[in-house]
C-alpha positions in Angstrom: 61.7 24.8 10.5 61.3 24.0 14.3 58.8 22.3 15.5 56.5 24.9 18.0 53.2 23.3 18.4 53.2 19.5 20.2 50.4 17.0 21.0 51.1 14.4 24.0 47.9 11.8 23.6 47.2 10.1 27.3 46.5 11.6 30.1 48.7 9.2 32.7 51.7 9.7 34.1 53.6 9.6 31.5 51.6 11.5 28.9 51.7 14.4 31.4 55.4 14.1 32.4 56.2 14.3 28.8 54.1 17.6 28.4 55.3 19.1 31.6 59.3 18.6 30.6 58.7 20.1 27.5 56.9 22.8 28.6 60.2 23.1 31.5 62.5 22.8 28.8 61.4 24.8 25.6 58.5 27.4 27.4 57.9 29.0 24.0 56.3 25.4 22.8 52.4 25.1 22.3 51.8 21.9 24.3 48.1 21.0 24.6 47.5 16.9 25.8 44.2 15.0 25.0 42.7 12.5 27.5 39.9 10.2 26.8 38.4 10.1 30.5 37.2 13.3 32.6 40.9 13.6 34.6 44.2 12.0 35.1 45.4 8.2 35.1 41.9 6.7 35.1 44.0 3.6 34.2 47.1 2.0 34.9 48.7 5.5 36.4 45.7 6.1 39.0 45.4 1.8 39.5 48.6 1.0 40.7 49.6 0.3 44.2 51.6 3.8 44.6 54.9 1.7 45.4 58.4 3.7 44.3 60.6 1.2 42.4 64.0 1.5 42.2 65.9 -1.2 39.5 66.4 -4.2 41.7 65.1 -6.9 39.3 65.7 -5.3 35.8 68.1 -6.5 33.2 71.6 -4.4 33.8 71.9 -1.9 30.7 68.3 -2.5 30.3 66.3 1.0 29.3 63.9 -0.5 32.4 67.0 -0.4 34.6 68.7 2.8 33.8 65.5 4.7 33.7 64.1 3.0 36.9 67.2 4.2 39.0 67.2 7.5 37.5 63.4 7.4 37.5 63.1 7.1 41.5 65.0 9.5 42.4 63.8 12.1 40.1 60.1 11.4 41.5 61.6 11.6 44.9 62.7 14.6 44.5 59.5 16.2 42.7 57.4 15.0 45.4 59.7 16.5 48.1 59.6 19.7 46.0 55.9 20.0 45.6 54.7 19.0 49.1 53.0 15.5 47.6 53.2 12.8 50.3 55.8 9.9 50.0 57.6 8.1 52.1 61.2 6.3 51.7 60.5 3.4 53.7 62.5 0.1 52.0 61.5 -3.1 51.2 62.4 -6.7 52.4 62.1 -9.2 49.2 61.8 -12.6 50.6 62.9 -16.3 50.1 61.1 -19.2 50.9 63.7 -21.9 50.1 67.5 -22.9 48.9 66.6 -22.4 45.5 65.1 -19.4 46.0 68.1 -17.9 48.1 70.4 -18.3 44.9 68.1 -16.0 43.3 67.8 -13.3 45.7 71.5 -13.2 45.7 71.6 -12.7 42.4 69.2 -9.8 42.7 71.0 -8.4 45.3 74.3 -8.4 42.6 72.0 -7.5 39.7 70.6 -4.6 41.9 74.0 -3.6 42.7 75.5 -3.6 39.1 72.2 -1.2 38.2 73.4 1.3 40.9 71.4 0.4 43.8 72.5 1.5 47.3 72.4 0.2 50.6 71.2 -3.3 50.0 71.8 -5.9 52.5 70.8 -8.9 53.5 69.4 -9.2 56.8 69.7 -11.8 59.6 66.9 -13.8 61.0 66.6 -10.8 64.0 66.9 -7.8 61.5 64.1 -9.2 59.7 61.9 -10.1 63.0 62.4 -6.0 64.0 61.5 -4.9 60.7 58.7 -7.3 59.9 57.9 -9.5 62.8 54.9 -11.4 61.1 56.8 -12.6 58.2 59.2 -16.0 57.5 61.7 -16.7 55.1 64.7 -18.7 54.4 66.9 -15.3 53.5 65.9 -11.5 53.3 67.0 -8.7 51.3 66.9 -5.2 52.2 66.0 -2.7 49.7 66.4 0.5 51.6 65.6 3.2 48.4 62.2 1.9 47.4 59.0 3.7 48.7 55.5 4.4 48.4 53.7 7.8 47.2 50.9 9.3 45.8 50.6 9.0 42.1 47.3 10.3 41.9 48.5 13.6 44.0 51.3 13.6 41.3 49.3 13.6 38.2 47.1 16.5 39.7 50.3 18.2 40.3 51.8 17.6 37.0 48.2 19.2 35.1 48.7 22.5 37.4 52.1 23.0 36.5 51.1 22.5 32.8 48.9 25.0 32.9 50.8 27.3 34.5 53.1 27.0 32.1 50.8 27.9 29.1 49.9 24.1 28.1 46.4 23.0 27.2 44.8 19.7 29.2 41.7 18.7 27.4 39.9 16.1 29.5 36.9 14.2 28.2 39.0 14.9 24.7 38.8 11.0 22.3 41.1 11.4 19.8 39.2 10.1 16.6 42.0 10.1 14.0 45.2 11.2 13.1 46.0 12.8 10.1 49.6 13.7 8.8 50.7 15.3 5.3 53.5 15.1 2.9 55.4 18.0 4.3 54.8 16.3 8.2 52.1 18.5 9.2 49.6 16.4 11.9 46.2 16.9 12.2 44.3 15.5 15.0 40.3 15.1 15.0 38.3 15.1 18.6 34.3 14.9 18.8 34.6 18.7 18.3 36.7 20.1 16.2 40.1 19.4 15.0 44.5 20.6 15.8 47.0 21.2 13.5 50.5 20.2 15.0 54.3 19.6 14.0 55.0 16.6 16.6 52.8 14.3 18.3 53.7 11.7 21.2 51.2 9.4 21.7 51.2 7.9 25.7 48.3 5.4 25.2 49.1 2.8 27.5 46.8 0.1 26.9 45.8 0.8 23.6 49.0 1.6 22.4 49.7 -0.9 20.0 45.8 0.4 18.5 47.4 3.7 18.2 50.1 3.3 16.6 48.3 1.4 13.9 45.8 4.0 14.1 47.9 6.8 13.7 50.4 6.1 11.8 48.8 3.4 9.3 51.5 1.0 9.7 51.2 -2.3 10.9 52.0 -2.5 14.8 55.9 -3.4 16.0 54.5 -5.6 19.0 50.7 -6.3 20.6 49.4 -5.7 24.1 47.7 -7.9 25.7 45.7 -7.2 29.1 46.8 -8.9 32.6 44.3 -7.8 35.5 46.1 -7.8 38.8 43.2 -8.0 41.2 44.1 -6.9 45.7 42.8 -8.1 48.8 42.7 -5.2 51.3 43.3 -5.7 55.1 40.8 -4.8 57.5 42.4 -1.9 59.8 42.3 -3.6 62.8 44.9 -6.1 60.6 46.9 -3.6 59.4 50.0 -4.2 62.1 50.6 -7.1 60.1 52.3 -5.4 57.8 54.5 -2.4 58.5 56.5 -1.5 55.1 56.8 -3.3 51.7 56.9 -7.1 51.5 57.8 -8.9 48.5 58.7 -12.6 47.3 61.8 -13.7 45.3 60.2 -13.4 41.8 60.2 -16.3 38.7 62.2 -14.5 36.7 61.0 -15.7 33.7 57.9 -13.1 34.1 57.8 -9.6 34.3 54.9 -9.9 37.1 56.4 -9.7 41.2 54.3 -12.8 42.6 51.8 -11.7 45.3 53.0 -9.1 47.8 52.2 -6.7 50.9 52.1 -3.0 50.6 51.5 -0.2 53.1 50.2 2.5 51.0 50.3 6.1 51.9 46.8 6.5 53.3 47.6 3.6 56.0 46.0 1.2 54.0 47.7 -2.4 53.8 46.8 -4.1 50.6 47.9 -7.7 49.7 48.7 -8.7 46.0 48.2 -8.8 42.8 47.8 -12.0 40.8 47.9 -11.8 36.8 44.8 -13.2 35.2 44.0 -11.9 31.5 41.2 -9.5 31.3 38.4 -9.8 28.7 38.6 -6.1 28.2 41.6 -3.8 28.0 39.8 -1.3 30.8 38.6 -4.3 32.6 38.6 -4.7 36.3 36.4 -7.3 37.5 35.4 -10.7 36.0 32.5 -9.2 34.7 33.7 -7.0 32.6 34.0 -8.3 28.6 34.4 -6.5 25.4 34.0 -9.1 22.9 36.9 -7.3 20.4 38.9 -7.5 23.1 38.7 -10.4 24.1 38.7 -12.2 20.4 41.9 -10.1 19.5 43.6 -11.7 22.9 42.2 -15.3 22.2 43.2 -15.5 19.1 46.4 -13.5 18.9 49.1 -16.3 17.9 51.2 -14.5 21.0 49.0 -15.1 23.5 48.2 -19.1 22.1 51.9 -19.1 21.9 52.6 -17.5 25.6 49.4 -20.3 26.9 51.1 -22.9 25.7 54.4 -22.0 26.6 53.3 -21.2 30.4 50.4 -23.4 30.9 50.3 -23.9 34.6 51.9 -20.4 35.5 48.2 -19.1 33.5 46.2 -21.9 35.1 47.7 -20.8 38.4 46.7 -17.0 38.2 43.1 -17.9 36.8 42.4 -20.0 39.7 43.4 -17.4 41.9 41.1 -14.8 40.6 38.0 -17.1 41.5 39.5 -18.8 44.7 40.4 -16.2 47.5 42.0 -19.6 49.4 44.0 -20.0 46.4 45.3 -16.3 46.6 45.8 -16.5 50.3 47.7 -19.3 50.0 50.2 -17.2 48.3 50.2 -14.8 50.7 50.8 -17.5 53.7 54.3 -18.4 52.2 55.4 -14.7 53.7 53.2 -13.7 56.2 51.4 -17.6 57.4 49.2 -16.3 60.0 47.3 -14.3 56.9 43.7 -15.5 57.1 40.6 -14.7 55.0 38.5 -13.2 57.7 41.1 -10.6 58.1 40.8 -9.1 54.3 38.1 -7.7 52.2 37.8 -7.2 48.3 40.2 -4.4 47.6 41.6 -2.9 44.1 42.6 -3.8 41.0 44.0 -2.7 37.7 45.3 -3.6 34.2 48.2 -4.2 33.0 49.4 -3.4 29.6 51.6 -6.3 28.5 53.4 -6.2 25.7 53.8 -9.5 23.2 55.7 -10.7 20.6 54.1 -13.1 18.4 56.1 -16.2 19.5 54.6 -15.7 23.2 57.4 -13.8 24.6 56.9 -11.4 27.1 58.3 -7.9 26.6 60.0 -7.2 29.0 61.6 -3.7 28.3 60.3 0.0 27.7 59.4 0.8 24.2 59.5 3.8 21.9 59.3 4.3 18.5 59.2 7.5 16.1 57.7 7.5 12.8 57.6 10.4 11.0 56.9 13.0 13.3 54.8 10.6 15.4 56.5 9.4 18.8 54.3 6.3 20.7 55.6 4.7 23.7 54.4 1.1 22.9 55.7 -0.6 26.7 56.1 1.1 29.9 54.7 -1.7 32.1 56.3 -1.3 35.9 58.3 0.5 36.7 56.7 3.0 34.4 54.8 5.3 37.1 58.0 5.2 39.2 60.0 6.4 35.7 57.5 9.0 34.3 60.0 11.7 34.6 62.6 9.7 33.4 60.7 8.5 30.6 59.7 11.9 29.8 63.4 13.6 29.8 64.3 10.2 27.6 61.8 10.9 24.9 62.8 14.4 24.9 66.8 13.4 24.8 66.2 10.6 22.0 63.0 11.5 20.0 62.3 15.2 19.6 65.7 16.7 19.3 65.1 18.6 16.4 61.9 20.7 17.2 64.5 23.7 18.8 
C-alpha cells in the first residue's frame, strides 16, 4: 500500500526542505514536521554564517560534492524565486606560503573536476582591487559562492508548507517513536500522539540519539559537538572586508581555518575556530550538560581523534579563551586586523560526526531502517544543500510511498 501520511522530525533546513519537496512532489501526502524549539533552525540552520557554498574543497564523487554543486544553485534559484535576499558575490581563498600554493592548486583542479565554473587564480593586482587589505602568496577566485539569508529561507520554506496542506508543529518534543510489525509508526509529543507510514528524522545534533532512540538499534557513527565561536567588526571597520575571504584549508579537517565574511545585513564577521562544546546546544564556555559532556570525554572517538590531533585541539582551545590567539589567525590574511576593531560576535555548533577510531566523517549521511529515514551527517555544506539533500532523500529513500 502507499505510503500517504509522513513525519519529517527537525525543524532546520533540512527537515523543512524535506517536507516542502514532498509536499511539491506528491500534494496528496499528509506531511506534518515536529520541532523541538518555538520556530525554525534555532540551531545549526539559524547559527551559521549565511555563506552559499559551492564544492570547491569536497572529495570528487563525494555525496558532499555532487550535492553541494547541485545544492547552490538550486538555493540560488529559490531565493531569486521568492524575493529572499542573496547575493553572488565570490570568494578569494588565500595562500600564505609555497606549501600552501600546491594546495590551492589542487583545489582549484579538485573544484574544477566537481563542476565548478569560472575559477581563476588572480594576480597580485586582481587581488589588491578585489580585497585591498589582504596578503597572500597566491589567490583563488571562486566566483559562484555567495551569501544569503537562511533564516528568511526557513520562514519561507514553513509558508509554503502550509500552503501546501502540511502541518508545522513548533514547541512539538518528540518523546518516542513507536513502529509495529506491519511498519506502522507511532510518534508520542507532550500532548498526544501520530500514527504515520514513513518518518525522516532531520535531527542534526542529536541525530546519532535519534536514531538509537527511534529505531532501537545501536547507532552507525557518533556526533560529537565543535563550537565555532565569531568576532564581529565594529561598522566603522567593516571596509576591511568587502566579500568572502578564506585560507587554504588543512585538509585533513573538515573545518575552513578562520575566515572573513560580509553577511547580508552589512555585517562583517571574522571566524570561527573549533573548540568542543560541553553541551550539544552549547554556545558559550559556560554552557555544560554534564551527559554531554561525559558521552564526548569518554567516547573512544573522541580520545582517539585527541590523541591523534593533539596540537590541532590544543590550538582551537586556546583560541576560544585568547582573542590575541584568534586574531593572530586572522592577521595571516588581513595583518592590519587589530582587537580594538572587533567585538564578541556569534557562534554556533557543529554537529561532527565520528567514527570510533577518531576519524572525522567527512561525508553526508543517510540511512533507512524500516520505514525510518535519519540523516546522521550533513555538517557544511548542509544549509547551502538543503534542497538538494531533500530531492536526494526523496530520489534514494522514499521511492515507494507513490
Amino acid at each position: 500500500m502507499a505510503a500517504k501520511r509522513i513525519a519529517v522530525i527537525g525543524g532546520g533546513l533540512i527537515g523543512l526542505a524535506t517536507a516542502y519537496k514532498l509536499l511539491l512532489k506528491y500534494p496528496a501526502l499528509q506531511v506534518q514536521l515536529f520541532e523541538k524549539e518555538d520556530g525554525p533552525g534555532f540551531h545549526q540552520s539559524g547559527r551559521n554564517s549565511g555563506v552559499l557554498h559551492c564544492g570547491l574543497y569536497y572529495e570528487p564523487g563525494s555525496l558532499k560534492a555532487r550535492l553541494a554543486v547541485e545544492g547552490i544553485r538550486e538555493m540560488t534559484a529559490f531565493c531569486r524565486e521568492h524575493d529572499i535576499t542573496h547575493e553572488i558575490c565570490g570568494k578569494v581563498v588565500l595562500a600564505a606560503n609555497q606549501q600552501q600554493n600546491e594546495t590551492l592548486r589542487g583545489l582549484a583542479k579538485r573544484g574544477e573536476a566537481n563542476g565548478l565554473q569560472g575559477l581563476k587564480m588572480l594576480s597580485k593586482a586582481e587581488l589588491r582591487q578585489r580585497e585591498p587589505m589582504v596578503q597572500a602568496t597566491e589567490a583563488l577566485l571562486v566566483p559562484e559562492e555567495g551569501i544569503t539569508d537562511y533564516k528568511g529561507v526557513m520562514n519561507k520554506l514553513v509558508a509554503l508548507i502550509e500552503d501546501r496542506g502540511g502541518k508545522v508543529h513548533f514547541n512539538s518534543p518528540v518523546w518516542s517513536v513507536n513502529q509495529t510489525p506491519a511498519g506502522e509508526i507511532t510518534i508520542q509529543t507532550a500532548t498526544q500522539s501520530h500514527n504515520f507510514d514513513r518518518l525522516v528524522s532531520c535531527t542534526g545534533l542529536h541525530s546519532d540519539r535519534t536514531y538509537k532512540g527511534f529505531t532501537g538499534k545501536k547507532e552507525p557513527l557518533r556526533i560529537v559537538p565543535f563550537r565555532g565561536e565569531y568576532l564581529s567588526f565594529k561598522p566603522e571597520f567593516n571596509d576591511m572586508v568587502n566579500h568572502l575571504i578564506y585560507p587554504v584549508p588543512d585538509i585533513k579537517y573538515p573545518f575552513l581555518g578562520v575566515h572573513f565574511t560580509r553577511m547580508v545585513s552589512g555585517e562583517r564577521e571574522v571566524g570561527p575556530n573549533a573548540v568542543l562544546a560541553f553541551k550539544r546546544e552549547g554556545y558559550t564556555n559556560s554552557d555544560i550538560n554534564l551527559k554531554d559532556t561525559l558521552e564526548s570525554l569518554t567516547y573512544v572517538g573522541f580520545l582517539n581523534f585527541l590523541r591523534k590531533n593533539f596540537t590541532f585541539a590544543m590550538g582551537e582551545f586556546v583560541s576560544s579563551l585568547s582573542m590575541a590567539s584568534f586574531i593572530a589567525k586572522a592577521k595571516v590574511m588581513i595583518p592590519e586586523v587589530e582587537a580594538s576593531m572587533l567585538v564578541k560576535g556569534s557562534a554556533g555548533v557543529r554537529a561532527q560526526a565520528m567514527s570510533s577510531s577518531g576519524k572525522l566523517l567527512m561525508d553526508f549521511s543517510v540511512e533507512r531502517e524500516g520505514n525510518q529515514i535519519h540523516v546522521l551527517n550533513a555538517p557544511s555544506p548542509g544549509a547551502t544543500s538543503s534542497l538538494a539533500i531533500a530531492s536526494f532523500i526523496l530520489r534514494n529513500y522514499l521511492i515507494d510511498i507513490e
